[in-house]
C-alpha beads as a LAMMPS data file, in Angstrom:
LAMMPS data file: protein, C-alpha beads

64 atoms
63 bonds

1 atom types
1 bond types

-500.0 500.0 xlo xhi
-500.0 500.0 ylo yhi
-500.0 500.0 zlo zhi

Masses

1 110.0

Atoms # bond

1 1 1 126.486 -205.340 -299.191
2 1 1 125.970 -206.887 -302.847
3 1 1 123.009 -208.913 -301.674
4 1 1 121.342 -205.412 -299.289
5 1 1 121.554 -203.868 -302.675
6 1 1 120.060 -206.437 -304.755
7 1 1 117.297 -207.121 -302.547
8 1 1 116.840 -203.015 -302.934
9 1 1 116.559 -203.309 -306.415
10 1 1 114.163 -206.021 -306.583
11 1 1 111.843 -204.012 -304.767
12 1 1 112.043 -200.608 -305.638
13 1 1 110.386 -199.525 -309.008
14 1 1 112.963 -198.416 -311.205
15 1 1 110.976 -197.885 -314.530
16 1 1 112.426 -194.609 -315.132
17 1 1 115.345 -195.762 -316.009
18 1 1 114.357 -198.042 -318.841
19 1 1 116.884 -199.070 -321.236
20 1 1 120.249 -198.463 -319.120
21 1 1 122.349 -199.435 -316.908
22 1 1 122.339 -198.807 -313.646
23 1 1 124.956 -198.649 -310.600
24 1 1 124.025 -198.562 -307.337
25 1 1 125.842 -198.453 -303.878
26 1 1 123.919 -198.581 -300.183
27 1 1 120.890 -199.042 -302.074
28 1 1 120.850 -195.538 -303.908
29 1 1 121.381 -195.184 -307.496
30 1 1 124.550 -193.676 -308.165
31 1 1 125.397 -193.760 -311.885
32 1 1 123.447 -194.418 -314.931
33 1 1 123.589 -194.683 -318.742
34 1 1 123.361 -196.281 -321.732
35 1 1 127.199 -197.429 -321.341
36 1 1 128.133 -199.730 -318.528
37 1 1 131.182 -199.008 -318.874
38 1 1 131.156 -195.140 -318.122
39 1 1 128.582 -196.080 -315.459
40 1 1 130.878 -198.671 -313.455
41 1 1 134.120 -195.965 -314.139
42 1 1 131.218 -192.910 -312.903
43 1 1 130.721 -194.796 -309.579
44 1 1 133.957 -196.258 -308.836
45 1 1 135.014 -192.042 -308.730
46 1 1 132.501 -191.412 -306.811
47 1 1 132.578 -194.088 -304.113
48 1 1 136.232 -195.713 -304.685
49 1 1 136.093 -198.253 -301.725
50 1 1 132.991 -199.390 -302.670
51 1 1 131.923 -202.040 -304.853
52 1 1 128.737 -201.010 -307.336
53 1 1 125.840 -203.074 -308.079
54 1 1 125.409 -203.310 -311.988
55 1 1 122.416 -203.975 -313.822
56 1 1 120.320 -203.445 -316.789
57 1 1 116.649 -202.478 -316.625
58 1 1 115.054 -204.065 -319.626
59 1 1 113.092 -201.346 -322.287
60 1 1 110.937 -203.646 -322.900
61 1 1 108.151 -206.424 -320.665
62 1 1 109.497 -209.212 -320.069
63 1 1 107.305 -212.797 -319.980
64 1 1 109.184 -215.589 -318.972

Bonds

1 1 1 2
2 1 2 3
3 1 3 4
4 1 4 5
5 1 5 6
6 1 6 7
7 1 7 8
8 1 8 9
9 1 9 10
10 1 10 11
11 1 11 12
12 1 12 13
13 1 13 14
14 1 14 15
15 1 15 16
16 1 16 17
17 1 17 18
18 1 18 19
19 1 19 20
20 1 20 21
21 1 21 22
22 1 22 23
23 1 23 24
24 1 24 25
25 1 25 26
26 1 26 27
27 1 27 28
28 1 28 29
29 1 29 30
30 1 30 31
31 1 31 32
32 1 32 33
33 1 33 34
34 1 34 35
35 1 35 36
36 1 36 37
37 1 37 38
38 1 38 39
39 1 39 40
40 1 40 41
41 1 41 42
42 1 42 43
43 1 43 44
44 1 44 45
45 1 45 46
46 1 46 47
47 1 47 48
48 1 48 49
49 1 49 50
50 1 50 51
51 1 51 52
52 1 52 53
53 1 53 54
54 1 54 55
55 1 55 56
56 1 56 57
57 1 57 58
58 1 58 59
59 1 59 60
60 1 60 61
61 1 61 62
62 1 62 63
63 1 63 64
């Protein structure tokens, strides 16, 4: 389900959440925040058999 999610995220414009963190479970975000860890602790109450997805989206462009 880690990879579904991932794949989600890579697709799905998620600019208004610049500058946190993000969880997200069955390809929906479900916590986010400037902490990762109240955002991992926010989703694991919410969906306790689940595992989250946890990323960052960057403030900032990014040229690689």
């Amino acid at each position: 389900m880690i990879s579904s999610n991932y794949d989600w995220f890579v697709k799905t414009d998620l600019s208004k959440y610049s500058g946190k963190w993000l969880a997200i479970i069955d390809k929906e975000v479900v916590a986010s925040g400037k902490d990762a860890k109240k955002i991992i602790a926010e989703a694991k109450k919410k969906y306790p058999n689940k595992r989250p997805f946890i990323t960052k989206i960057r403030d900032k462009l990014s040229i690689l």
